[in-house]
C-alpha positions as CSV (number, residue, x, y, z in Angstrom):
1,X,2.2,11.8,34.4
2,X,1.3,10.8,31.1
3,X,-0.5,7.6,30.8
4,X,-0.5,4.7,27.7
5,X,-4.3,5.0,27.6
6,X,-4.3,8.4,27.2
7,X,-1.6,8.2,24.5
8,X,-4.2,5.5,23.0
9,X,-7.1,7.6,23.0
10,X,-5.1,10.4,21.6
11,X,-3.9,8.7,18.5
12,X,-7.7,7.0,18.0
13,X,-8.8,10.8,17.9
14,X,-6.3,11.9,15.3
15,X,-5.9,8.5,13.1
16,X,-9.9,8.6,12.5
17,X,-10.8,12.3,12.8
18,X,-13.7,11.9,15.4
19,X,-13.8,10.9,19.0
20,X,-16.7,8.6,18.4
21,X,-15.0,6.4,15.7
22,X,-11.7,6.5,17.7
23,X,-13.9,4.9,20.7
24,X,-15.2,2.7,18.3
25,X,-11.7,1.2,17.5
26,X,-10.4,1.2,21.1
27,X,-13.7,-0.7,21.6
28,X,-14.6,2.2,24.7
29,X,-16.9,4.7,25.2
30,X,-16.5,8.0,23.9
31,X,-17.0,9.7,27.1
32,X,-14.1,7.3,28.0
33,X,-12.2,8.8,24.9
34,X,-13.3,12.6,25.7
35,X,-11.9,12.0,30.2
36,X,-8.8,10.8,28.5
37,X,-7.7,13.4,25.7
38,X,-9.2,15.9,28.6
39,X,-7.1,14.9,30.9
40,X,-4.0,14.7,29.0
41,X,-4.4,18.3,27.8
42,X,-4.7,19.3,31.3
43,X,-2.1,18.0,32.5
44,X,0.4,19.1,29.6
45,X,-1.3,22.4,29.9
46,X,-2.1,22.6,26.3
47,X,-5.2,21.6,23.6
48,X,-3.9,19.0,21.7
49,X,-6.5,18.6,19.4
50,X,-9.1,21.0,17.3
51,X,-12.7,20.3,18.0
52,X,-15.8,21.8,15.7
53,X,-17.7,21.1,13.1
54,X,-15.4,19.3,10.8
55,X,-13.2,16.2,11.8
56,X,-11.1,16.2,14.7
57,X,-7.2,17.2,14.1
58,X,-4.2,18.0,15.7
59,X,-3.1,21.3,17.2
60,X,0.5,22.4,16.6
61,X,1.5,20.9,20.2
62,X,-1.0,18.1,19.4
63,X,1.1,16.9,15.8
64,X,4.6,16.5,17.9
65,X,2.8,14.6,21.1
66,X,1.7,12.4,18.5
67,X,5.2,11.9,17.3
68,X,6.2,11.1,20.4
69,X,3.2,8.7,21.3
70,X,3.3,6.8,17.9
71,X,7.4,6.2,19.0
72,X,5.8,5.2,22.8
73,X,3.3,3.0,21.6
74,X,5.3,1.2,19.0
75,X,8.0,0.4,22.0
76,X,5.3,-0.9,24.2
77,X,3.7,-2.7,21.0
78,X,6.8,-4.4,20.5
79,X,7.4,-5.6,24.1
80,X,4.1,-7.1,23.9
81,X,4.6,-9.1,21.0
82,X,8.0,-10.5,22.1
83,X,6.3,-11.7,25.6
84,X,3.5,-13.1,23.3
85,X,6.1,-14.9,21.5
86,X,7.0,-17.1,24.0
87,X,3.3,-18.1,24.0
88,X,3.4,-19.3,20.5
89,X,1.5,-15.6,18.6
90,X,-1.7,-16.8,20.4
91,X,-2.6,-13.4,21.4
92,X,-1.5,-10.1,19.4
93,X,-2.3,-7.6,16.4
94,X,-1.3,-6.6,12.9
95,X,-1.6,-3.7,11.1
96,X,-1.4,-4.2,7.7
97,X,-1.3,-1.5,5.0
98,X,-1.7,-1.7,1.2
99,X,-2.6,-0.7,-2.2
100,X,-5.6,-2.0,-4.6
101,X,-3.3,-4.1,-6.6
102,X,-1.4,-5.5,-4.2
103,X,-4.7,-6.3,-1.5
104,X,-6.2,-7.9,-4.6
105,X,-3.4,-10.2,-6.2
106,X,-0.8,-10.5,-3.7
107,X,-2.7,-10.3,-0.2
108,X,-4.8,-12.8,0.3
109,X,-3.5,-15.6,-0.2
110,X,-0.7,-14.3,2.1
111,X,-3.3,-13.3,4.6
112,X,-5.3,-16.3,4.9
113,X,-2.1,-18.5,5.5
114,X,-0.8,-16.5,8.0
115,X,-4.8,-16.4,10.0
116,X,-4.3,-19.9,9.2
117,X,-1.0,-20.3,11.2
118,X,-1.9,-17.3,13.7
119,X,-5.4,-17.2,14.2
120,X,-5.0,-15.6,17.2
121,X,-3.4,-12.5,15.7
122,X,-5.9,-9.7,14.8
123,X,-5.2,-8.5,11.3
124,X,-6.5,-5.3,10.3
125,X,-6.3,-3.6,6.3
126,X,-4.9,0.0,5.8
127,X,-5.3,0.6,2.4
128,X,-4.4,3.9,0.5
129,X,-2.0,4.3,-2.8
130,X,1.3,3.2,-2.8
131,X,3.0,6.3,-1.5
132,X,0.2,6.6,1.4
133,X,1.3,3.6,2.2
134,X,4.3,3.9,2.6
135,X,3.6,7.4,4.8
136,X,1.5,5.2,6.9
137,X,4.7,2.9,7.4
138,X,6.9,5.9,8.6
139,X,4.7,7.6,10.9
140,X,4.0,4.5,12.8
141,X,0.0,3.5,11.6
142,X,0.3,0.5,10.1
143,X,3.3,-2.4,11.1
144,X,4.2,-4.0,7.7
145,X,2.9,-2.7,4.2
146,X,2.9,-3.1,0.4
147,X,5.7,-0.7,-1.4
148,X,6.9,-0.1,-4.4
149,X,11.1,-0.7,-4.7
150,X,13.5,0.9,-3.7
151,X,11.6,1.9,-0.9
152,X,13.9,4.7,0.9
153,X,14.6,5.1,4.4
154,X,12.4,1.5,5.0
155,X,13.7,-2.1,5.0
156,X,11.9,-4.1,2.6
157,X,11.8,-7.2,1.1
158,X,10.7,-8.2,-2.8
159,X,7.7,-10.0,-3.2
160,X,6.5,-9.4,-6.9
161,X,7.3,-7.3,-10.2
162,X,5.0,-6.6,-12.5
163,X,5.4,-4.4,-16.2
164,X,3.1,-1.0,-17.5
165,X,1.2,-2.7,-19.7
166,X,-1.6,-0.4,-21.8
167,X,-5.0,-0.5,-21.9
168,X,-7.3,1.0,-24.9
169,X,-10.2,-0.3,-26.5
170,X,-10.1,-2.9,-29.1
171,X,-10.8,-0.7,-32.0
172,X,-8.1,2.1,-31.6
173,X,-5.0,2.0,-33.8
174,X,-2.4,1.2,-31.3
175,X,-4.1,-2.5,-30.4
176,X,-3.3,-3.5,-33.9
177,X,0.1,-3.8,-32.6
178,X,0.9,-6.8,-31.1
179,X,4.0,-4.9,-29.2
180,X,3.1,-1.4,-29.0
181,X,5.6,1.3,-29.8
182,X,6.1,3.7,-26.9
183,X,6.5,6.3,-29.9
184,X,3.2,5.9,-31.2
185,X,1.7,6.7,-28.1
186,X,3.6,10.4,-27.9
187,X,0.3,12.0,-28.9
188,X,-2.3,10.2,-27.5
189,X,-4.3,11.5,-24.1
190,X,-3.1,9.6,-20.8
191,X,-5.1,8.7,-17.8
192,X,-2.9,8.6,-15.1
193,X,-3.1,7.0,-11.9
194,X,-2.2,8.9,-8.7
195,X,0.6,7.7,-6.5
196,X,4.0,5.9,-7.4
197,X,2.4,4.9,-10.8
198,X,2.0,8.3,-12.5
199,X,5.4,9.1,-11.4
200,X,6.7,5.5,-13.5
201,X,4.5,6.4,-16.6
202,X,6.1,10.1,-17.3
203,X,9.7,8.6,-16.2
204,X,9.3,5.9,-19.0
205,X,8.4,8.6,-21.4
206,X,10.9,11.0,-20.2
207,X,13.9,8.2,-20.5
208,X,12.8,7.6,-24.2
209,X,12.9,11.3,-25.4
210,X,8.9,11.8,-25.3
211,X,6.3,13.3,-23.0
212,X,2.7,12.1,-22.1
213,X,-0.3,13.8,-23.2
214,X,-2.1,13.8,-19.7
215,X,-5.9,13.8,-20.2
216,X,-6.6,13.8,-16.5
217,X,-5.6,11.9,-13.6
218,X,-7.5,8.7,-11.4
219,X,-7.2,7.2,-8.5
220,X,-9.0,3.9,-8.8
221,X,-7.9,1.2,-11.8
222,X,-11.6,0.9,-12.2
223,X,-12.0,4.6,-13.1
224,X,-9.2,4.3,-15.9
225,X,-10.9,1.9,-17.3
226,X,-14.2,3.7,-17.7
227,X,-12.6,6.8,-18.9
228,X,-10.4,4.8,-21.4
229,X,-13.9,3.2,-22.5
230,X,-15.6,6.4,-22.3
231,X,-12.8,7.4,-24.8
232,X,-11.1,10.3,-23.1
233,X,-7.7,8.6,-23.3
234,X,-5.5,5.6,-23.0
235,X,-3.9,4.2,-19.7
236,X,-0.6,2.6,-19.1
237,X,-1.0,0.9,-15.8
238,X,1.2,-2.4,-14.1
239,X,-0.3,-5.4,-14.9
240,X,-1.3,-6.3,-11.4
241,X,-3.4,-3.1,-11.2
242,X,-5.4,-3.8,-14.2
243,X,-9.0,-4.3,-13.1
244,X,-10.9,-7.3,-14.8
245,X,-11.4,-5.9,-18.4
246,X,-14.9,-4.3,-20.3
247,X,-15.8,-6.3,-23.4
248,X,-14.4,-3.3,-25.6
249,X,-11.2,-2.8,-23.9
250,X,-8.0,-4.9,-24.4
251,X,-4.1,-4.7,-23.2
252,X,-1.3,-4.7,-24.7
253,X,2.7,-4.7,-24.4
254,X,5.1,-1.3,-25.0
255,X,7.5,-1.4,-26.9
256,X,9.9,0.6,-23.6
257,X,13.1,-0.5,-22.0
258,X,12.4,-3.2,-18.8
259,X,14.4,-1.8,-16.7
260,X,12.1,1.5,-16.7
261,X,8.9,0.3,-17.4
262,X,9.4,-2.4,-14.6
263,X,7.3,-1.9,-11.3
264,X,9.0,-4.0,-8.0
265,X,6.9,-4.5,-5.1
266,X,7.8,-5.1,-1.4
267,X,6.2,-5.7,1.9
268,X,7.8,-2.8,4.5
269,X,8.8,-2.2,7.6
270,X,10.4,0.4,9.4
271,X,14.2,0.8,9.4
272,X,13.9,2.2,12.6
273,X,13.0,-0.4,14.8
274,X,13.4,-3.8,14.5
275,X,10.1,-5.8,13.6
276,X,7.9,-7.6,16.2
277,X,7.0,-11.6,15.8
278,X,3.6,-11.2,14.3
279,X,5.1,-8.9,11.5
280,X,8.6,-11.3,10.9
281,X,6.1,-14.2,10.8
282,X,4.1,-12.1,8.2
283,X,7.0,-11.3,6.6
284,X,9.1,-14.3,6.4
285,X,7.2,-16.9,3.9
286,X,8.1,-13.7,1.4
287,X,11.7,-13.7,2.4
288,X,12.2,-17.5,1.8
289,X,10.3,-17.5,-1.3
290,X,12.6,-14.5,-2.7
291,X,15.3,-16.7,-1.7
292,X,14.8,-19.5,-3.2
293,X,13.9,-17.4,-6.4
294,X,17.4,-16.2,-6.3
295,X,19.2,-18.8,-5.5
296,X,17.8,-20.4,-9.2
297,X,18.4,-18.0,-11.6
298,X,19.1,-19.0,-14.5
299,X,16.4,-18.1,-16.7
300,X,14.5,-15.0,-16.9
301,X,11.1,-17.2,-16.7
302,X,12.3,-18.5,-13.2
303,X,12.9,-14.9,-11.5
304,X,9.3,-14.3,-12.8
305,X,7.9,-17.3,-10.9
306,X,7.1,-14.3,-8.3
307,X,5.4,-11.9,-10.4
308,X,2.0,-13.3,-10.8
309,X,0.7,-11.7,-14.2
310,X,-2.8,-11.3,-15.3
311,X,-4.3,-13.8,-17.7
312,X,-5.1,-12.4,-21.1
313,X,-8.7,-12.3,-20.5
314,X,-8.5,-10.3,-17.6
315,X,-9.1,-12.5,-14.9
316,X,-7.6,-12.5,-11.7
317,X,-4.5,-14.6,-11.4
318,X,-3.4,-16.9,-8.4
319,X,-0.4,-15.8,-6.4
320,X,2.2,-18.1,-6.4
């Protein structure tokens, strides 16, 4: 009979590639790690996961017991934290996944009121891009995360918007603009971010007739910014992933429709299963905030009293 440590030590294999760093997490020895993964095999008659040179990974019968052991674990994880909320979240853990701009300008100020309220919760950071994120979400790695709206087959709840906003150095033609016209920039050489953000950049085009030039794509907001310096392109990024700025580089408006050069950001859960108490009590100061944004809407300056936006010199902004 399969047993929950087993199923533990499986997943730590497969989540970090490498029985030593899967030990390392279950806070165990890695011979422990080794009898247990052994032992499962064994008894399902079956390897479950490749060993060699390279990092660990799942066998074809290895990918669907994980399935099922993500599903196992979550059920016993979420049994756990509704005994542990009769005890007041004293005891517990949170997995937490995000994206650079959203762990930079939205996270920690949520995160150190909620160790603040909970500090006996362990929190742990998943962070990826957006979409890895929200893959993370689905296959059961992380409990709550940072997506970009509408966020599919997950329930989610808004915590921040944000616009593309360009970035190009201070002596190019465009920043003479004080609005730039999303026409103007038809011919110049993009740097695109991977994940949901190069997907918004070419649909913003796309709605207004136009196509980007793509001079290459990024993954970090700080590597856009040195190839836009280095002078290979321009980038159109949301505001809340724009890096503190060089000296030489500056942002600027588009001139492009809000409704599709408009980025909405959500903490996730899975529709699934209904969320534990640490996650609802990570989740729930977003929920009444959104409420009470909605509930006063009157002006479009009140619904943005939840999109924190960079200051003009590039700083980092406060979340409200």
């Amino acid at each position: 009979m399969m047993e929950l440590q087993q199923l533990r030590c499986l997943m730590a294999v497969l989540d970090t590639g490498s029985f030593t760093r899967g030990a390392e997490t279950l806070h165990v020895t890695q011979g422990a790690v080794s009898h247990a993964v052994i032992g499962l095999e064994r008894e399902l008659g079956v390897a479950l996961v490749r060993r060699g040179r390279g990092p660990a990974t799942a066998t074809g019968a290895g990918a669907r017991t994980a399935v099922h052991a993500r599903a196992v674990l979550a059920r016993v994880r979420a049994a756990e934290e509704e005994i542990l909320a009769l005890r007041g979240l004293r005891a517990g853990r949170l997995r937490v996944g995000s994206f650079t701009s959203a762990s930079t300008r939205l996270l920690p100020r949520l995160l150190a009121a909620y160790r603040l309220r909970h500090p006996g919760i362990d929190v742990s950071l998943h962070e990826g891009n957006d979409v890895e994120t929200g893959e993370r979400l689905i296959s059961g790695e992380v409990d709550v995360g940072f997506v970009v709206l509408p966020a599919g087959e997950l329930d989610a709840v808004p915590v921040a918007e944000d616009e593309l906003t360009l970035v190009l150095p201070g002596t190019h033609p465009p920043a003479r603009y004080g609005t730039v016209p999303l026409a103007a920039l038809a011919a110049e050489p993009m740097i695109l971010s991977t994940g949901g953000c190069a997907a918004l950049v070419r649909d913003v085009f796309r709605r207004a007739g136009l196509g980007p030039s793509e001079a290459g794509a990024v993954k970090e907001g700080v590597t856009a910014l040195a190839m836009v310096e280095a002078g290979p392109g321009l980038a159109l990024m949301p505001e809340l992933a724009v890096p503190p700025l060089p000296a030489a580089l500056v942002t600027r408006p588009v001139d492009a429709p809000r409704a599709t050069a408009r980025r909405r950001l959500g903490l996730a859960t899975r529709a699934s299963e209904a969320p534990g108490p640490a996650v609802r009590a990570f989740i729930e100061p977003a929920r009444e905030q959104t409420a009470r944004v909605k509930q006063t809407e009157p002006t479009e300056a009140r619904k943005r009293e939840i999109v924190p936006r960079p200051p003009a010199d590039g700083t980092t902004a406060s979340v409200p």
